[in-house]
C-alpha positions as CSV (number, residue, x, y, z in Angstrom):
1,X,-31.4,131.1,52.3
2,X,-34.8,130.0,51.0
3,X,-35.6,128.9,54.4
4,X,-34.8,132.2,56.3
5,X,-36.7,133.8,53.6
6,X,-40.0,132.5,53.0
7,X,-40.3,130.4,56.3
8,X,-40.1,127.2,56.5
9,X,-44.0,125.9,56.5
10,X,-44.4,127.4,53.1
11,X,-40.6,126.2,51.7
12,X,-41.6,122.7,52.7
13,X,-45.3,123.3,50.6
14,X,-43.2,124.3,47.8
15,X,-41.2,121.2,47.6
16,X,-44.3,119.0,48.1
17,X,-45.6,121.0,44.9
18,X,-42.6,119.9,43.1
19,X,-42.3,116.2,44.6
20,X,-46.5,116.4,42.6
21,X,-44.8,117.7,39.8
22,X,-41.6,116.0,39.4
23,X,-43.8,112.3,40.0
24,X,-46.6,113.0,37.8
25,X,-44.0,114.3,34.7
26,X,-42.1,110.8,35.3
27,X,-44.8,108.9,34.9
28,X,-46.4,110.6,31.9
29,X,-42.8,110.7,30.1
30,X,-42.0,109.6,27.1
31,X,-38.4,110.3,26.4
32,X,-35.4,109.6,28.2
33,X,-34.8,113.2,28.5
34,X,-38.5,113.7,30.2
35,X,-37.5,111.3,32.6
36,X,-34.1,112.9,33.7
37,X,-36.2,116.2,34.1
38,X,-39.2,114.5,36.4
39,X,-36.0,113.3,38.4
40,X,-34.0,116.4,38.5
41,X,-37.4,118.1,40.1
42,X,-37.5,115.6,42.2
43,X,-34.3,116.2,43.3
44,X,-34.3,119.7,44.1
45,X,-37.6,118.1,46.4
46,X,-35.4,115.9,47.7
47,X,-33.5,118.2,48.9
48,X,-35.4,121.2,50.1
49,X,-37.5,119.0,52.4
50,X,-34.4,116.9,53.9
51,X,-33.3,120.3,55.1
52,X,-36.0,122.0,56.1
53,X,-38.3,119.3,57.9
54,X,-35.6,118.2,60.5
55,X,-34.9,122.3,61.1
56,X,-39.5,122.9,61.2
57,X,-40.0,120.0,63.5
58,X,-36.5,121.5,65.8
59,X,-38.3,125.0,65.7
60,X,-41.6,123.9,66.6
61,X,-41.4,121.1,69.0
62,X,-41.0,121.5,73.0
63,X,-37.3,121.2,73.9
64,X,-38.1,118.1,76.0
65,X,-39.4,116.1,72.7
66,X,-37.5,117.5,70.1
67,X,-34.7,115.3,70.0
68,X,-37.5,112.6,69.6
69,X,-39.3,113.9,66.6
70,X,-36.7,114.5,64.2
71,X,-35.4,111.1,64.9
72,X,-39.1,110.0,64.4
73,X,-38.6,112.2,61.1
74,X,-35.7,110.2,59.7
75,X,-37.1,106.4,60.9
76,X,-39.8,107.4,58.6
77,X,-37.9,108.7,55.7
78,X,-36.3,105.6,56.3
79,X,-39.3,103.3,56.8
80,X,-41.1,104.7,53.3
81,X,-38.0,103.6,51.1
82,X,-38.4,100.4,52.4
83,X,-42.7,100.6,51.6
84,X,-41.3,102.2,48.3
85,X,-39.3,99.2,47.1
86,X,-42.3,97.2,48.3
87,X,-44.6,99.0,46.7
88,X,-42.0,98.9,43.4
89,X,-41.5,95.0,43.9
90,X,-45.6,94.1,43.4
91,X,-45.8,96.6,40.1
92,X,-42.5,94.8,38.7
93,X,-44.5,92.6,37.0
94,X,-47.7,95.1,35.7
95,X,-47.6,96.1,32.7
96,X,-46.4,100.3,32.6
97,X,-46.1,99.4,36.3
98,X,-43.0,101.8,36.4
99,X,-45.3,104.9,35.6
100,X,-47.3,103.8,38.5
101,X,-44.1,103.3,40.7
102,X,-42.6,106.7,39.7
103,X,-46.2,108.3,40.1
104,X,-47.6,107.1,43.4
105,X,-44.9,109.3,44.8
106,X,-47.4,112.3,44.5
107,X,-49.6,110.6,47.0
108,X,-47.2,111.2,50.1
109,X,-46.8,114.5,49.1
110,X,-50.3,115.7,47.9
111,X,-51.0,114.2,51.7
112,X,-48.2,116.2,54.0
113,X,-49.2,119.6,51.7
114,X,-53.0,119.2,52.8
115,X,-52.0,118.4,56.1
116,X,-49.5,121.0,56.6
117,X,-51.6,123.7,55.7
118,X,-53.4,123.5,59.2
119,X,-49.6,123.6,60.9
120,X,-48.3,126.9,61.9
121,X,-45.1,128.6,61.2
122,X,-42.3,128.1,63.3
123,X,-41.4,130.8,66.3
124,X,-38.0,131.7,65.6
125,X,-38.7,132.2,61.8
126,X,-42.1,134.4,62.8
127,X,-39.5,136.4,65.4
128,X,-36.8,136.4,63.1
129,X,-39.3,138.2,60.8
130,X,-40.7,140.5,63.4
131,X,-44.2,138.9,63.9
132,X,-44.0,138.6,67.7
133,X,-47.4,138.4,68.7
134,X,-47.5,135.5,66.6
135,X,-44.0,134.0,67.6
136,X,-46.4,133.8,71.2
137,X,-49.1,132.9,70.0
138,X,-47.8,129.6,68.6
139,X,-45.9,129.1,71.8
140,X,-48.9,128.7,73.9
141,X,-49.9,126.2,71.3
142,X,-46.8,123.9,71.4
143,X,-46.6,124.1,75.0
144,X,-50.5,123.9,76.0
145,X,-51.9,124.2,79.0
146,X,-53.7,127.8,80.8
147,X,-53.2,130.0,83.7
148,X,-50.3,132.5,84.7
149,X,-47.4,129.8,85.1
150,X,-48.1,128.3,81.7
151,X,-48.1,132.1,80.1
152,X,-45.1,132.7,82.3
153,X,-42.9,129.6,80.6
154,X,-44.3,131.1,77.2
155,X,-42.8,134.3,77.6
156,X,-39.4,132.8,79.5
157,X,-39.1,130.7,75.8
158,X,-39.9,133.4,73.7
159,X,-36.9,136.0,75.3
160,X,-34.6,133.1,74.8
161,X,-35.8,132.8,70.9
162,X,-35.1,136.4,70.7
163,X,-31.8,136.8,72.4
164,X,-30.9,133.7,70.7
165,X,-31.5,135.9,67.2
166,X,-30.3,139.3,68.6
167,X,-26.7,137.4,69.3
168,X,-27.0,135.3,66.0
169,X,-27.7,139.4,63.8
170,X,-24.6,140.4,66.4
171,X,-22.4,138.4,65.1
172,X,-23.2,138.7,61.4
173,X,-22.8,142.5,61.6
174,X,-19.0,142.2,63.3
175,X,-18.1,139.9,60.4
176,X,-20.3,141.5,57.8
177,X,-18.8,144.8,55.7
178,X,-20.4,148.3,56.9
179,X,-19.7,149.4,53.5
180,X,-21.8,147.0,51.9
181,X,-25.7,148.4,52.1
182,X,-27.2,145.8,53.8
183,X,-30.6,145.5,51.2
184,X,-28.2,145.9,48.1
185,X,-27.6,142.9,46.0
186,X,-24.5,143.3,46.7
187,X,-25.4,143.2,50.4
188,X,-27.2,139.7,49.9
189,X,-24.7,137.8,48.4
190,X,-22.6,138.5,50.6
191,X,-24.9,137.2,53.3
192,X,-25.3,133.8,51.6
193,X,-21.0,134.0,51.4
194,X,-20.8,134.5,55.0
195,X,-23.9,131.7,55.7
196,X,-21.5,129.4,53.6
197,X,-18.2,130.5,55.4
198,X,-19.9,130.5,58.7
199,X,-21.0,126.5,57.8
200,X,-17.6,125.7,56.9
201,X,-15.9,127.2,59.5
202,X,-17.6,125.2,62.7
C-alpha cells in the first residue's frame, strides 16, 4: 500500500531513515526497553526495504537483466550478514563494542540513501501515477542508446507498462463495490482488503 503510494524510490529512503534511526537509538540505549524500541524500528526497516528493493530493481531494470539483479540483491543481503557477524566477532572483545556493533548499521544505510537520491523512480509507479512523460523519460535511460529504433523499443515498453496497468485497474473495478466511492475511506480499505484477498488467492 505504501509502495503504490508514495513510490517506491522514496518508500525505500524512508526505511533507510529508520534503519539511521533505529541503529543509532540502539546504540545510545540505556534500558532494556530502549533497546527493544531501536529494534522494533529496525524491524519495520527490515521489512519495508525486503519488499520494496526486490520490486524497484524488477521495475527499473531491462527485462533481459532483471532476473539477474534481484538475485544480485539477495547474494548481498546475504553476503552483509555474513560481514555483519564479522564485523560483530572483532568488537566482541572491545569494551561497549555492542553499541558499535548495533550502530555501524547506520553506515550502510546513510550510504544507499545518498546514493539513491541520484536514482530515478520506477516507470510503472510514475505511469501508475499518471506522469508519462516521465515514465519515458526514464525508459530511454534504462535502455540507452539514440536514434529512431532505440525511441521505437522505448515506446513498444512503455504501451506494455500501460496496458499491463489498464488490465491490472480492470480487474480491481469488476471485483471492487460500485457503491463504495472509490476516494472514501471506506473506498481505501477496501482496496488494501481486496490487495490482501487478491495475494491470498493466487
Amino acid at each position: 500500500v505504501l509502495a503504490d503510494a508514495l513510490g517506491r524510490k522514496r518508500l525505500i529512503l524512508i526505511a533507510d531513515l529508520l534503519f539511521v534511526v533505529g541503529a543509532l537509538w540502539q546504540a545510545f540505549a540505556t534500558t532494556v526497553w530502549g533497546m527493544i524500541f531501536g529494534r522494533s524500528i529496525i524491524g519495520l526497516a527490515v521489512g519495508s526495504a525486503s519488499f520494496v528493493v526486490p520490486l524497484y530493481i524488477g521495475e527499473l531494470s531491462p527485462s533481459p537483466f532483471r532476473g539477474r539483479l534481484v538475485t544480485v540483491a539477495s547474494l548481498f543481503i546475504t553476503g552483509g550478514q555474513v560481514v555483519a557477524y564479522v564485523v560483530g566477532y572483532i568488537l566482541s572483545t572491545t569494551l561497549a563494542g555492542w553499541r558499535w556493533m548495533v550502530g555501524l548499521g547506520a553506515l550502510p544505510a546513510v550510504l544507499q540513501f545518498l546514493t539513491l537520491r541520484f536514482m530515478p523512480e520506477t516507470p510503472r509507479w510514475l505511469a501508475k501515477a499518471g506522469r508519462d512523460d516521465e515514465a519515458v523519460d526514464v525508459l530511454r535511460l534504462v535502455y540507452g542508446g539514440k536514434g529512431d529504433e532505440h525511441e521505437k523499443m522505448v515506446r513498444r515498453v512503455a504501451r506494455r507498462v500501460e496496458k499491463e496497468i489498464e488490465e491490472e485497474q480492470e480487474a480491481v473495478a469488476r471485483r471492487r463495490n460500485p457503491d463504495i466511492p472509490k476516494n472514501s475511506l471506506r473506498g481505501k480499505i477496501a482496496s488494501v482488503n481486496d490487495g490482501f484477498a487478491e495475494l491470498i488467492a493466487l
